[in-house]
N, C-alpha and C positions, 0 to 999 in steps of 0.2 A: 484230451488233447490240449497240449499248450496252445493258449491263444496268442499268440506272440509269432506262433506257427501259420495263423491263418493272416495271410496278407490281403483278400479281397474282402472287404467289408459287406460285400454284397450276402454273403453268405455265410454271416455266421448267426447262432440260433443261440440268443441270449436270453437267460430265464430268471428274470429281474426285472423289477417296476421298472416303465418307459420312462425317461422325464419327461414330463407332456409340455411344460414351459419350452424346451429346448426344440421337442420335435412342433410346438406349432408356428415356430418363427419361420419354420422352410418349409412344412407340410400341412394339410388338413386331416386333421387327427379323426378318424371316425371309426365306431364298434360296428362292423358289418352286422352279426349276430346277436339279437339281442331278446328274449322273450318275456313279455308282459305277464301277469295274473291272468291274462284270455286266454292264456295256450299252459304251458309249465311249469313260468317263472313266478316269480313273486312280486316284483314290486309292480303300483299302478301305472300306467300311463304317465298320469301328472310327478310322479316320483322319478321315473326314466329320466323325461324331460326336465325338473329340477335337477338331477346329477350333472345331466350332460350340459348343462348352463354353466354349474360349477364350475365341471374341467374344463369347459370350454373345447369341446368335441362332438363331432358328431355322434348322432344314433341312429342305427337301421333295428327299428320292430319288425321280427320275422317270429312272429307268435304260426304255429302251426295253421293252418288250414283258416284263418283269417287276416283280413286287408284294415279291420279295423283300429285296429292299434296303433299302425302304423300311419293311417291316416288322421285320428284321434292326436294322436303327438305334437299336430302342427298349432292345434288350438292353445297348446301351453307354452309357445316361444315367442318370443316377442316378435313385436311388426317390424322392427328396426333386420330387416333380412341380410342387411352388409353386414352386420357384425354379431349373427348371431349363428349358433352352431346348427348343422346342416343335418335335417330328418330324413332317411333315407327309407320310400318306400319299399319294401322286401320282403312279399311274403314265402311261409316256409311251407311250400305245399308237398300235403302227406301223401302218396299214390300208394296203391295195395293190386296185386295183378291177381283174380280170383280164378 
């Protein structure tokens, strides 16, 4: 479909890097989904929270069936809380019906 064709902006599904400079001037940019070395992922903790310092975004640790990550993450952002990016606690709990 021509984009040219879609006039609500509200809905269109663009599959290309965000510019995060642009969306943080109006918004707060944050990874809802995110999983540590405790659950799936790979990177530590303290690596999460170094990226998301970087871009300047937030991060939600939703490592599976643990709270620790996500709590762990606060200890690596600075004190300064106005102007630092926002840890969202969220964990991803596993349920199984036997």
């Amino acid at each position: 479909m021509d984009r040219s064709m879609i006039s609500d902006s509200f809905h269109k599904i663009l599959f290309e890097r965000p510019n995060l400079p642009e969306l943080r001037e109006q918004y707060a940019v944050v990874d809802m989904h995110f999983h540590s070395h405790l659950s799936d992922g790979h990177a530590s903790i303290e690596d999460i929270a170094q990226r998301s310092l970087e871009l300047g975004i937030g991060i939600a640790v939703t490592d599976h069936n643990a709270i620790h990550g996500a709590v762990e993450i606060d200890r690596f952002m600075p004190s300064y809380r106005h102007t630092r990016p926002l840890p969202v606690m969220s964990p991803n709990l596993v349920a199984s019906i036997a």
